[in-house]
C-alpha positions as a printed Julia matrix, in Angstrom:
96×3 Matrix{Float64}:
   7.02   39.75    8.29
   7.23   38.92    4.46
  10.33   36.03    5.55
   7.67   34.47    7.81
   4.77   34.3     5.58
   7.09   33.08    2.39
   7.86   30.2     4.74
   4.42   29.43    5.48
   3.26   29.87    2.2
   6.1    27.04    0.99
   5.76   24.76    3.64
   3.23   22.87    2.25
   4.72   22.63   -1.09
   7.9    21.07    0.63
   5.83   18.83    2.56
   3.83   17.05   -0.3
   6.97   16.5    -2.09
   8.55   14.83    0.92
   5.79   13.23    1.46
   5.31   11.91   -1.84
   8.7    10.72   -2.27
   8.55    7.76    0.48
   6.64    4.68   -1.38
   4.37    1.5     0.54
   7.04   -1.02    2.36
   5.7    -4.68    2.52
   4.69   -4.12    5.98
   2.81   -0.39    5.13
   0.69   -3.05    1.83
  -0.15   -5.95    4.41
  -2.03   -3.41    6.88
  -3.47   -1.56    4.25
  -4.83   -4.69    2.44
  -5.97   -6.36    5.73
  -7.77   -2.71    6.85
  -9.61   -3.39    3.35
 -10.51   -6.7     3.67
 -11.94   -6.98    7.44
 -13.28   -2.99    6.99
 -16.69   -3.72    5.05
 -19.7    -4.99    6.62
 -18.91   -8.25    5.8
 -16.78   -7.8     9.34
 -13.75   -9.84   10.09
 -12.87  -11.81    7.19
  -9.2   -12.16    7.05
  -7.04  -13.32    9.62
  -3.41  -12.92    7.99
  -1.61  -11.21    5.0
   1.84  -11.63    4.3
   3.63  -10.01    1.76
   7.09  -10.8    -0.31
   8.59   -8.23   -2.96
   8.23   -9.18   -6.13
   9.71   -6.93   -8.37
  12.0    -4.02   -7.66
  11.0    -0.68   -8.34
  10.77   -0.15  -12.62
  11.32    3.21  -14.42
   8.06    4.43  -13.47
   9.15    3.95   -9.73
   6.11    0.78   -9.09
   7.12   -1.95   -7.01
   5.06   -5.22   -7.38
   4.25   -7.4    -4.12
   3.17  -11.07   -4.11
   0.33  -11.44   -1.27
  -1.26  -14.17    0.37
  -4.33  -13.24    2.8
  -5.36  -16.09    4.76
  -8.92  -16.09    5.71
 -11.38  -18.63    8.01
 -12.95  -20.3     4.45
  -9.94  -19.72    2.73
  -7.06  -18.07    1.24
  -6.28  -15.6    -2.04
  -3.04  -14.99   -3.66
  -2.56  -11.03   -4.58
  -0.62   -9.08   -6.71
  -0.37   -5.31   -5.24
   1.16   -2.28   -7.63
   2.46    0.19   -5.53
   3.34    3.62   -7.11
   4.58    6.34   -4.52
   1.81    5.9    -1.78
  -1.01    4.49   -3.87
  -1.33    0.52   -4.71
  -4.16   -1.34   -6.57
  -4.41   -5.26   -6.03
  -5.09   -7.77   -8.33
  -6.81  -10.77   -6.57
  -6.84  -14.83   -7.7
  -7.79  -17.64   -5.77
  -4.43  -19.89   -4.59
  -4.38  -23.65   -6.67
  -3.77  -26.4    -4.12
C-alpha cells in the first residue's frame, strides 16, 4: 500500500515538471494572441495572426516571436516573449 500512495503522492510533481519543460510553438502564440484579441467585449476584432520566430531561445530559455494580427480597421505588428508556457506581447502599430 505505501508503493501505491508514494506514486500518487509524486505524480504530480513529475507532471508539472514535464509539463513545464515544453515552451509556446508559433502556432500555440498565434491562437493564444487571437483568443485575446477577439475574447473581450469588444467581440470579433481580429481576423488573422501570423507569427515568425524571431530569436532563438537565450540563456534564460525565452524565445521572441515577430507578430502581425490583421484586423477589419487595421493591422498591429507584435513582439511576444515566451518563457516556458507564459508570453507577454509588446504591441506597435505597422508603418506603411
Amino acid at each position: 500500500m505505501k508503493p501505491l500512495l508514494a506514486i500518487l503522492v509524486a505524480l504530480p510533481v513529475l507532471l508539472a515538471f514535464g509539463a513545464g519543460s515544453h515552451g509556446m510553438s508559433r502556432n500555440d502564440v498565434s491562437h493564444a494572441l487571437l483568443a485575446q484579441m477577439n475574447g473581450s467585449s469588444a467581440g470579433h476584432i481580429t481576423k488573422r495572426v501570423g507569427c515568425r520566430l524571431a530569436s532563438h531561445a537565450s540563456t534564460n530559455g525565452t524565445v521572441r516571436y515577430a507578430c502581425v494580427l490583421t484586423g477589419a480597421r487595421a493591422s498591429q505588428h507584435a513582439f511576444v516573449t515566451v518563457n516556458g508556457t507564459t508570453w507577454r506581447a509588446e504591441f506597435a502599430p505597422l508603418q506603411g
